[in-house]
N, C-alpha and C positions, 0 to 999 in steps of 0.2 A: 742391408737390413730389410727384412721381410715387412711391410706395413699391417696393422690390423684391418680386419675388416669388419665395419658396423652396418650392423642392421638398420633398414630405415621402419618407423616403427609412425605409425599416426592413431592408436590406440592408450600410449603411457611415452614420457619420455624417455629419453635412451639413456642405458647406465653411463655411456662414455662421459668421461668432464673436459672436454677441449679445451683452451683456452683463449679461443677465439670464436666470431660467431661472422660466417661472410654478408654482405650486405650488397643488393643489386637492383634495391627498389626502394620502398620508403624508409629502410632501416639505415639508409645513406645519411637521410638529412634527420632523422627523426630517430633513433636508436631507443629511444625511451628508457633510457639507465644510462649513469655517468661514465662512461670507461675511458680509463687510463692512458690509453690509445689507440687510436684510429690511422691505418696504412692502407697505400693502392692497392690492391693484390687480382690476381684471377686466376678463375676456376675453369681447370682445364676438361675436356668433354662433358660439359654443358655450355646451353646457352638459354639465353633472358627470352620470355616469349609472351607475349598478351592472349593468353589461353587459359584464362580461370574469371569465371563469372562471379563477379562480387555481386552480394545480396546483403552484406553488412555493412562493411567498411567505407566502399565505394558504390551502391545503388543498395537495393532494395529486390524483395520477390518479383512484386509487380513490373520494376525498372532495373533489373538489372545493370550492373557495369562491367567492364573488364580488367581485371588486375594482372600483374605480371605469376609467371611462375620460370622454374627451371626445368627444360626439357635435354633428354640427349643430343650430342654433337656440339660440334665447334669448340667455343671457349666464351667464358662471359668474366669481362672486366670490370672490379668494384671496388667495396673495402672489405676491409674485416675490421672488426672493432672486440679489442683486448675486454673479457667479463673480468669484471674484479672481484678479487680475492672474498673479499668482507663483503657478505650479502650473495655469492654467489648462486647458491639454492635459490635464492630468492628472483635474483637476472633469469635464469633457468625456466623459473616456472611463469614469470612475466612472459618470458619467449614462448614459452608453451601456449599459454592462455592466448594470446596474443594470435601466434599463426598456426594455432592446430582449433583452438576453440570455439571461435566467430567465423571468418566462413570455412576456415578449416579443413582446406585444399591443398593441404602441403602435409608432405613425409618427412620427419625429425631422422637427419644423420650426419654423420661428420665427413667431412672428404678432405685430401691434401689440398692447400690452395698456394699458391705461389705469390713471393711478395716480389717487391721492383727491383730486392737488390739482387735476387734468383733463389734465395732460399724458400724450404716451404717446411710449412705447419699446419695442424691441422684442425680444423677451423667445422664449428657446426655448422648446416645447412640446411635449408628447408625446399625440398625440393617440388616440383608438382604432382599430385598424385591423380593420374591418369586413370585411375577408375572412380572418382568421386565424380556422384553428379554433376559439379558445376564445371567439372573440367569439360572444356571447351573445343579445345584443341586452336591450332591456327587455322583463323578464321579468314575469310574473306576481306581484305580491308574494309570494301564499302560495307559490312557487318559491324568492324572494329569500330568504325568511325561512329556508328550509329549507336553500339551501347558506350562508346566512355562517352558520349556526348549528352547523353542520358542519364547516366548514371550519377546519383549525390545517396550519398548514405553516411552513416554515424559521424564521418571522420570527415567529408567535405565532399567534394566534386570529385568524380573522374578526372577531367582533365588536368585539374588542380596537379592529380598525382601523375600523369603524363610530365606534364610540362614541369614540376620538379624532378623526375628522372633524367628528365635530357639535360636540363639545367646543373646537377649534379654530375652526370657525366662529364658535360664539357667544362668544368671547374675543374676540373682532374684531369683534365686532358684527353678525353677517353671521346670516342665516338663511336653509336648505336647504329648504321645504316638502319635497317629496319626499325628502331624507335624516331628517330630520324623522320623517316618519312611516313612515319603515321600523325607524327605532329602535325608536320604540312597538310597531310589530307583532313585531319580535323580542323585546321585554320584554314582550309579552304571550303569546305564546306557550307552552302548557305544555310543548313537548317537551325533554328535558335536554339541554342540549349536551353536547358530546364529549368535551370538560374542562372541568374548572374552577380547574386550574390556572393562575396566573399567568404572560405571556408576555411574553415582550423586544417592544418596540414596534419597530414597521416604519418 
C-alpha cells in the first residue's frame, strides 16, 4: 500500500483529517482537548531539538526563550493522542491557533508514526519551520542554557517546560540524552533566573 503524501502547509490548515495528533513537548502533559486516547508512539526520521525561539508562549521579544521543534534524522519518542469524533473541527483549529498562530514556528502535516505494539497510523504533526525567523537552529548549549533560563512568557517559565518534558519522558519510559543533559546544565548553572515564581503549565 502506497502511503499518501501531505503537504506541510503554515499558511491555512491542511485538508488531511488524521485521527491522531503526535505529541513531544507540552502537548504530552497538556493536550488542551479531552481525547479518547492517549499511546507511546515514535516518529521515525525526526528528532526533538531546542531550536525555536519563543517570544510568546515561553519568553518575550525582549527575552526570548527556547522551545522544542521537530528537525530531520533519528527518531523521536512520544505520544499521540486520539482527536475526537464530536468537536473535531473544532480540536483542529484549537491546534492550529495554538502552534501555527502565537509563535508560530511550526509546519502543519501528517506523517506515519508507530505505536508499541508495531503498528502505525497516521498521526498530525507539527514540525519546525526552518525558514521562520525564530527558528534557531541547534544552538550552542551554553546559548541553550541562557535563553530557557530567561525565558517566562504567557504560559510560564521556560524551564518550567524543560523540566516537564523530561519528566514526561521518563514516566513513559523514554529517555532524551540531549534533553537530558541540558537539564543538568541548566541546574547547574549559577546565574539566577528571572523568576522563581510558580507558573501555569503550557
Amino acid at each position: 500500500m502506497v502511503r499518501p503524501t501531505y503537504p506541510a502547509s503554515s499558511t491555512a490548515p491542511i485538508a488531511a483529517r488524521p485521527d491522531w495528533v503526535f505529541a513531544y513537548g507540552s502537548l504530552m502533559w497538556n493536550p488542551g482537548f479531552a481525547t479518547p486516547e492517549t499511546r507511546p508512539a515514535r516518529l521515525p526520521g525526526w528528532h526533538r531539538a531546542f531550536c525555536i525561539r519563543s517570544e510568546h508562549y515561553r519568553g518575550t521579544k525582549e527575552a526570548p526563550g527556547l522551545i522544542l521543534g521537530l528537525l530531520p534524522g533519528g527518531v523521536c519518542r512520544g505520544m499521540v493522542h486520539r482527536l475526537p469524533q464530536d468537536g473535531y473541527d473544532v480540536v483542529r483549529h484549537y491546534l492550529w491557533d495554538r502552534e501555527i498562530m502565537n509563535d508560530g514556528v511550526y509546519l502543519e502535516t501528517v506523517r506515519p508514526v508507530i505505536l508499541a505494539d508495531g503498528s502505525t497510523v497516521e498521526a498530525l504533526v507539527y514540525l519546525a519551520n526552518r525558514d521562520h525567523l525564530q527558528y534557531a537552529g541547534k544552538l550552542p548549549q551554553a546559548d541553550a542554557v541562557r535563553l530557557i533560563r530567561q525565558g517566562v512568557g504567557v504560559t510560564g517559565r521556560n524551564l518550567d517546560y524543560l523540566v516537564n518534558t523530561v519528566e514526561q519522558l521518563e514516566a513513559h519510559g523514554f529517555r532524551d540524552p540531549s534533553l537530558h543533559a541540558l537539564l543538568e546544565a541548566v541546574r547547574r548553572t549559577a546565574v539566577p533566573l528571572e523568576s522563581d515564581a510558580p507558573a501555569a503549565d503550557r
